[in-house]
N, C-alpha and C positions, 0 to 999 in steps of 0.2 A: 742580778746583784747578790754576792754572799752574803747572808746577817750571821751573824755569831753572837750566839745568846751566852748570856752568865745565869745555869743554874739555882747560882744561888739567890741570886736577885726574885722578889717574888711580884707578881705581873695581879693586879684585879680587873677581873669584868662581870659581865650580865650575860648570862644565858638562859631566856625564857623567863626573864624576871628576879633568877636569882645571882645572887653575887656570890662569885667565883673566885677565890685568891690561890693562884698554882706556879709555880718555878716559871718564870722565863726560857721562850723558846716549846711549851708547851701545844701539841694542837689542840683543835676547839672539839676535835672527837675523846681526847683526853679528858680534858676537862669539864667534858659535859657528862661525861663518864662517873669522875670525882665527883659529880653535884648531882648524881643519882638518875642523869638523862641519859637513854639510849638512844643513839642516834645509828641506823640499820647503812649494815654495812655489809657487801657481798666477796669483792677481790681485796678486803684489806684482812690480815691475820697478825695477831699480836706478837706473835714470836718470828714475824716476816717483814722485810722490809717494805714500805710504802712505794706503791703504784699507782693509785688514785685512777683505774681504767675503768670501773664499774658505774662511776657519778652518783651511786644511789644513797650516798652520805652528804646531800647536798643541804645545803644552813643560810640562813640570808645574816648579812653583816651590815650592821646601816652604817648607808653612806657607800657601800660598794654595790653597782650598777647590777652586777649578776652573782648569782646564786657561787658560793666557793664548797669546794671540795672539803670536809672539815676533818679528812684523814691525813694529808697535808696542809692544811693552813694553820696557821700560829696565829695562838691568838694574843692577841696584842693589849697592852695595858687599857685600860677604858672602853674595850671594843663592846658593844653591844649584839648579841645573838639571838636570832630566833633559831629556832627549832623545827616547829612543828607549829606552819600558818596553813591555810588552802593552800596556797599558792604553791607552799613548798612538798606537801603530801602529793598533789595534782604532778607534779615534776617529777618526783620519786616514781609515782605511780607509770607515767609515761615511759622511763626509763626499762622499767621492769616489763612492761608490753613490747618496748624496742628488742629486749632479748629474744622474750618469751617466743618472740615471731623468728629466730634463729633459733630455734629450739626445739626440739622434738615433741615437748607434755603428754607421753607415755610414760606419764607418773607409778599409773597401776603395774606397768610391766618394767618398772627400771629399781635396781640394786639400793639404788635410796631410799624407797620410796618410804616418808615417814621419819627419815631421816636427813632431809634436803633443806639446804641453807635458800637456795631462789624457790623453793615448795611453800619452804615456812615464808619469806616474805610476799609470797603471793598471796598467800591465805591474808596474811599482816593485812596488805593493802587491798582486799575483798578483789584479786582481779577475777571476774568470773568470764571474761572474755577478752579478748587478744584483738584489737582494731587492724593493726596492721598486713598484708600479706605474707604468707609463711615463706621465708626465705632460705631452711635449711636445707643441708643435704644429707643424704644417707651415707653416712662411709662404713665401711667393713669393719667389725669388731675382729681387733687382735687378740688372738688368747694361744698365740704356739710356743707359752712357754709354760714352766711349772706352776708361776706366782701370780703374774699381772697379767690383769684385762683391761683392755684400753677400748674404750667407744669416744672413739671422736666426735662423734655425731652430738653428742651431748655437751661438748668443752663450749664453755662461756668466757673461752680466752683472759681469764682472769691474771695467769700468770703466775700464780702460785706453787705450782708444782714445778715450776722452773726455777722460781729462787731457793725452791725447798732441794730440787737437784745438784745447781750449779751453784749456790752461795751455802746452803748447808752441808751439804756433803761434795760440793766440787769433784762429782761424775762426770756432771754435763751429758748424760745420756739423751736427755731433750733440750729442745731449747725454742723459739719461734721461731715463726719464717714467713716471708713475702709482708704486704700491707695490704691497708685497706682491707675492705672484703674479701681479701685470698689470705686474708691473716690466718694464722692457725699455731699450735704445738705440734711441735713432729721429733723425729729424732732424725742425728745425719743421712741424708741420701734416701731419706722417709722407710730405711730399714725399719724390719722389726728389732722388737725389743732385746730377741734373743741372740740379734746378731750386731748390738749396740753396748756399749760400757755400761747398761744397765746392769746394777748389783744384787739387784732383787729387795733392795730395803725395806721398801715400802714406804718413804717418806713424802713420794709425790699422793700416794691413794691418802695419805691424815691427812691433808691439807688440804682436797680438792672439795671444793663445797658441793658440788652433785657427783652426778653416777657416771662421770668419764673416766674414772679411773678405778676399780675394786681389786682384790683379793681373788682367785682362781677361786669357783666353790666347791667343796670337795666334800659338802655333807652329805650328798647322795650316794657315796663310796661308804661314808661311815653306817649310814641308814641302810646300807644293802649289806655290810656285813654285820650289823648287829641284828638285822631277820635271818640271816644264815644259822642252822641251828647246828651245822657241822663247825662253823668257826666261834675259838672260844677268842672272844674278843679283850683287850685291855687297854686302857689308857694310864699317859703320862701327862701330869700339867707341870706348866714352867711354874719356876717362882711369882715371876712379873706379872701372872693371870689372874694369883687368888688379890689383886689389892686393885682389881682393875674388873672387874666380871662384877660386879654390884652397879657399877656405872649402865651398864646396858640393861636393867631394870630400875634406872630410877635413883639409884644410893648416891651417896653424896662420894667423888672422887676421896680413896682412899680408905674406904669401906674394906676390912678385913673378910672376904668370906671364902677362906679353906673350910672350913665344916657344911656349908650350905652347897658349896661349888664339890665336893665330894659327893654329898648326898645326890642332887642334879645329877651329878655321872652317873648312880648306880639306877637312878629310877628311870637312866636312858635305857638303860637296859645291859651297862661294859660288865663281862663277867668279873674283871678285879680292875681296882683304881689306885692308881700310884701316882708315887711323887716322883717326877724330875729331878725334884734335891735332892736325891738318892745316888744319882751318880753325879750330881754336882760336886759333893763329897767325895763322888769316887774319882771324879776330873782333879779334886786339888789334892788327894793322896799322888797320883798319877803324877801330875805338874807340878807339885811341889817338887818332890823325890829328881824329876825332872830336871828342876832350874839347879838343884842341889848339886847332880851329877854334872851338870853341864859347866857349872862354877869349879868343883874339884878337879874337873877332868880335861878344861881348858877346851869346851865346847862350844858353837857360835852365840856369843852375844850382843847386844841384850837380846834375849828370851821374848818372842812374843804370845802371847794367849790369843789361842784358835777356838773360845766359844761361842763368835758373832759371825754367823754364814755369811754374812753383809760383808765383812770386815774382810773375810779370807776370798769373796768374789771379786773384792775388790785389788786384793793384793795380788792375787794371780792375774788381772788385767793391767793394774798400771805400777808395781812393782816386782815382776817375778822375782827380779835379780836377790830378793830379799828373804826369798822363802824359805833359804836354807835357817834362818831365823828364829821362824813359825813354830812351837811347843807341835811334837806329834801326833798330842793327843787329840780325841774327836772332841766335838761338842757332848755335854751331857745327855741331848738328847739321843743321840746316836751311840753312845755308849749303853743306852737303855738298850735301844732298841738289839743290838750285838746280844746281850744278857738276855733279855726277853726272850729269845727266841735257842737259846744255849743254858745258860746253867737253868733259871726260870723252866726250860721245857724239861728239863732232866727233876728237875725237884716237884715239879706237877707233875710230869708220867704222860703232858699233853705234846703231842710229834712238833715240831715247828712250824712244818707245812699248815696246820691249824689253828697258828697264832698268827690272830691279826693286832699289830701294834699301830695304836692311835697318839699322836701326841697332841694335846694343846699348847698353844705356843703365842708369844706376844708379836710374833715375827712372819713376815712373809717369804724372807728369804730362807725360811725353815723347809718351805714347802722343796723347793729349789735342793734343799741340800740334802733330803732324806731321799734324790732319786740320783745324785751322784753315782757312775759305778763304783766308787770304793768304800761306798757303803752297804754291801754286802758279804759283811766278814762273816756272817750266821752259817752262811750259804742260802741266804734267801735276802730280799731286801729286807734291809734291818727294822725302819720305820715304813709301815707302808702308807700311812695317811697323817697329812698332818693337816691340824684345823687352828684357823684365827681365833682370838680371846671374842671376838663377833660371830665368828660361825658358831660358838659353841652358844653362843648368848641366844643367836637365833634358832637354834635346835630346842634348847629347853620351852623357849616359847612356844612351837609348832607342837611339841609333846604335852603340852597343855598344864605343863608344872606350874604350880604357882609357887616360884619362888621366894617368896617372902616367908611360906608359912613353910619352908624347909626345916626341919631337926639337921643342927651340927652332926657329920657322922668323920670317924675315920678315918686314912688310908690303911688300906690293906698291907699285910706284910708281907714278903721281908723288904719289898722297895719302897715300902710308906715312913719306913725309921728315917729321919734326916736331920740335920743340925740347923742351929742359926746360920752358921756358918754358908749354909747351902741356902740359905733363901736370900740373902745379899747378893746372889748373881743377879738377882734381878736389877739391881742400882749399880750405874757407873762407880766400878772404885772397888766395888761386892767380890770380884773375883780375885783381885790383888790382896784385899785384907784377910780373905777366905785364905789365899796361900800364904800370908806373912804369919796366921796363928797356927800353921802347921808346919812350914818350914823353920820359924824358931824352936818349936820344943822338937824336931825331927835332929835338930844341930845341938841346942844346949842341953836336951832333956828336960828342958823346964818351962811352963807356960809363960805368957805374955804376962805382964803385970796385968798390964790395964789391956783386955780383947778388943778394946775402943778403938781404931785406927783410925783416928778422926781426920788426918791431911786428906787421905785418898776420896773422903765423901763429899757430895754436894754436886752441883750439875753446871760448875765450871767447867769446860770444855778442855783443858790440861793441868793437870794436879800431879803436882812432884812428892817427893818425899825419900829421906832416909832412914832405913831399919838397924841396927848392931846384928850381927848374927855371928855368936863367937869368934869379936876382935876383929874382924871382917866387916866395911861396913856395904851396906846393899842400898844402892839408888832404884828407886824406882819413878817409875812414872805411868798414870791413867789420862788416856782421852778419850772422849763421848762425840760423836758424827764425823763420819770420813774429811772434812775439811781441817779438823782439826789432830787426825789420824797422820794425813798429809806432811804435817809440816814437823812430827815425829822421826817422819820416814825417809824425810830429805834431810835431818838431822845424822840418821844412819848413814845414809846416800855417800854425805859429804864425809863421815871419818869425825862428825864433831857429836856424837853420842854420845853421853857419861852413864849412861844407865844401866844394869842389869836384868831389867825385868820391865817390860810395859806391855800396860792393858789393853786394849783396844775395845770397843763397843760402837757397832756402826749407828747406833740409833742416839742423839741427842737426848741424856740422862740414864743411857743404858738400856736395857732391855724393858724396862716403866713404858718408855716413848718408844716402842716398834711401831714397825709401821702396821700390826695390826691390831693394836690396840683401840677400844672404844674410842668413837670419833667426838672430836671436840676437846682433843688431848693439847693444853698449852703446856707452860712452862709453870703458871698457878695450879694446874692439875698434878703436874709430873713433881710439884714440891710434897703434894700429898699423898700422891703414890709413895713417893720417897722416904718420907716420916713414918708412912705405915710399913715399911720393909723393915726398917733397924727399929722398929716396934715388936717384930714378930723373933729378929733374929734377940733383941734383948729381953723377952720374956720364955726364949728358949732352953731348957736343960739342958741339952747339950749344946757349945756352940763352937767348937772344933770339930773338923770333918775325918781326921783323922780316930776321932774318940767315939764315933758311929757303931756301937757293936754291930750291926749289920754287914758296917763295912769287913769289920774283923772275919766277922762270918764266914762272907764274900771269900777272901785269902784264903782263911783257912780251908774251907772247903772245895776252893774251885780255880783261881786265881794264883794261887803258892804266894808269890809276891808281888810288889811294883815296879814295873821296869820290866819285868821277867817273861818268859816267851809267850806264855796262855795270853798275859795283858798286851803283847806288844800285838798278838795277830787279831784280840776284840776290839783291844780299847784305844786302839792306836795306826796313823794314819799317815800320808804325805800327800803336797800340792802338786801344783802344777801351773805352770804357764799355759795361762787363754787367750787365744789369738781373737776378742772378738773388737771390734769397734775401730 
């Protein structure tokens, strides 16, 4: 039977004694939430829709015969709840032994270890032994591609990384299959990943509570060239890192640390440490100029922005027909890495073949898109290692840094200069309003009033907006996770487009929410990351990209212009149609 609750109506009961007064239609995991009880929960995730497969959020209701799931059940005016009886820890606890016996417990030798959602509730409920017979199986770990490791062997069929696939980003590169005991995740025809509509996101590895799904690890690449004493090594950090790398020691989500996360890079031992918003800046001279000539010149639009690898994996598999679309510019990271190893070697005096470029990134599908062939316009691969905002978390630790007692330092110059402007890529919205303060004054000669472009922000999943741009008015439009990218694209599809310009971001709040950002990333996290970004870009001196003397530098010395041949063979790129899935 349907119930149809009225929000507004507000519903009282007892949970563990205390009285609860919460909206109608509320579950009893909500509201026990609200009244300060935690009630342990394995397959449910607050930004995912409810499954209730796990049982380990089980609650007694008096008057009802057996124990209710309390991540699905509503709870009801007058209802009374326990918690936390024997009876109901003992049930939990059995639970958790039913797995644990489908489960490997090579804790010491698995990717979580220390950071594991059924770890933590083992230790919770003291299991110090497993009754049952061990029933799992060994299956092969996938790793043939750039990004994602898949161990099946450890999946506790929870289901999450499916609704994270198929309802947040509607890839559907996995999904379940068979029942009962042959139940499992797999992707069609039990392909690999590399040969499946996988985008590289990363949004099934945040969501999965243990070690069946991680990040390729790639710090042993970093670690053998920072002992190399013939390689002079550098890194790049995205924006979305420095408000997210405090979280993997401990900070509270939203923690500012570019001066400590600088300092940590050099005491790794990188011979120079750069910003990424160095060519973010150079991406929205680049794209701006871009959407400009494209408008004057009666070129395809609307315009789309190419700095989410997720995004452009995605459109080459279930929209090529689009791609003529697609802005040609690269991502900022790979615009780095192009310079890095070209003007950068020429102004060091270091050959290229001896620069290794490292990036830090909030992204998995980073890793994926710095081994692309057409990203070697240097004549070398442009980026050669890219590391998660967690690998680089777990490197400082292994080095024995103590992070906390860091001194702020620096980036080095000339790629450490960047604006506000360039660290809003990191937030859905960041790269549109990054080009709406540079393509006005590039058209009227005159800054924005107000640099605040507040339509485009927030972590609504589609955000419209219209700019003036002399007498000319310009639609724009931003969406945050490929499901919401989707129905932009059938907008184009169909001929019923009004816009000029849209953002695309495969990660749900932008690059804040990659998928390899410190785990335990919601929507309450990704608000904080978010405030700390237009914190950093509003306490910025400069906050046009275009006003970057670096950049000026850049032209002047090496570049001539934008648009122009030196840029079109570094800084600029084309897709392609991918036949996989």
């Amino acid at each position: 039977m349907h119930h149809t609750f009225d929000p507004n109506k507000t519903i009282t009961a007892t949970i563990d004694g205390l009285t609860v007064s919460v909206p109608e239609g509320t579950t009893i995991l909500e509201a026990a939430k609200k009244a300060g009880i935690k009630i342990p929960t394995l397959c449910h995730h607050p930004d995912l829709g409810v499954r209730a497969v796990c049982r380990i959020c089980l609650v007694a209701v008096k008057g009802q015969r057996r124990f209710k799931t309390s991540c699905n059940t509503v709870l009801c005016d007058g209802d009374v709840v326990n918690t936390n009886t024997p009876e109901i820890r003992e049930a939990r606890k059995t639970v958790l032994e039913l797995i644990l016996s489908n489960h490997p417990q090579d804790c010491l030798k698995c990717e979580r270890n220390g950071n594991c959602e059924l770890q933590d509730l083992a230790k919770q409920y003291n299991v110090l032994e497993v009754p049952f017979a061990s029933t799992y199986q060994r299956l092969p770990i996938e790793e043939d591609n750039p990004a994602i490791v898949r161990d099946m062997t450890k999946c506790i069929k929870c289901g999450r990384c499916v609704e994270a696939c198929q309802v947040v980003q509607e890839v559907a590169a996995i999904n379940t299959s068979c029942r009962s005991t042959e139940y499992g995740v797999t992707t069609a025809f039990n392909k690999p990943l590399s040969a499946s509509t996988c985008v590289y996101c990363g949004q099934c590895i945040a969501v999965c509570p243990v070690g069946a799904l991680y990040e390729k690890d790639d710090t042993g690449k970093v670690w053998a060239a920072l002992s190399n004493p013939d390689m002079h090594v550098v890194v790049q950090t995205a924006p979305a890192v420095r408000v997210a790398l405090g979280e993997e020691f401990g900070l509270a989500p939203g923690s500012i640390e570019t001066g400590k996360m600088v300092s940590a890079l050099r005491r790794l031992g990188f011979d120079k440490v750069f910003d990424t918003n160095f060519t973010a800046d150079l991406t929205i001279v680049e794209e701006g100029n871009e959407l400009l000539n494209r408008i004057e010149n009666g070129g395809k639009l609307p315009m789309l922005t190419s700095c989410s690898p997720g995004w452009i994996n995605y459109l080459e598999v279930f929209y090529p027909e689009l791609i003529p679309h697609v802005s040609s510019c690269k991502s900022p990271q790979q615009m780095f890495g192009a310079l890095a190893k070209t003007y950068y070697a020429e102004k060091s005096g270091i050959p290229a073949e001896k620069i290794y470029v490292v990036s830090v990134m909030p992204c998995t599908a980073k890793k994926y898109e710095c081994t692309r062939p057409e990203m070697r316009s240097s004549g070398y691969q442009d980026v050669d290692t890219v590391l998660t905002t967690r690998e680089l978390g777990k490197m400082i630790k292994l080095a024995g840094i103590n992070y906390e007692k860091l001194e702020n330092e620096d980036y080095d110059a000339p790629f450490g200069i960047s604006t506000g402007a360039a660290v809003i890529f990191g937030a859905s919205g960041g790269v549109m309003e990054a080009a709406l303060r540079t393509a006005h004054e590039l058209v009227t000669g005159e800054s924005l009033a107000n640099l605040d472009f507040t339509p485009v922000r927030g972590l609504e999943g589609i955000k419209e907006a219209e700019v003036e741009l002399a007498g000319n008015k310009l639609k724009i439009a931003v969406a945050s996770s490929l499901s919401k990218a989707k129905v932009l694209m059938e907008m184009i599809k169909n001929g019923t487009c009004c816009y000029h310009f849209i953002e695309i971001m495969a990660c749900p709040g932008g690059c804040i929410g990659g998928g390899g950002q410190p785990f335990g990333t919601t929507s309450e996290v990704l608000q904080k990351r978010l405030a700390a970004t237009y914190s950093i870009d509003k306490n910025s001196e400069l906050r046009m990209s275009h006003k970057n003397p670096a950049i000026t530098t850049l032209y002047e010395e090496f570049l001539i212009k934008p648009l122009g041949h030196k840029s079109h063979d570094l800084l600029h790129t084309k897709y392609q149609q991918q036949d996989r899935g």
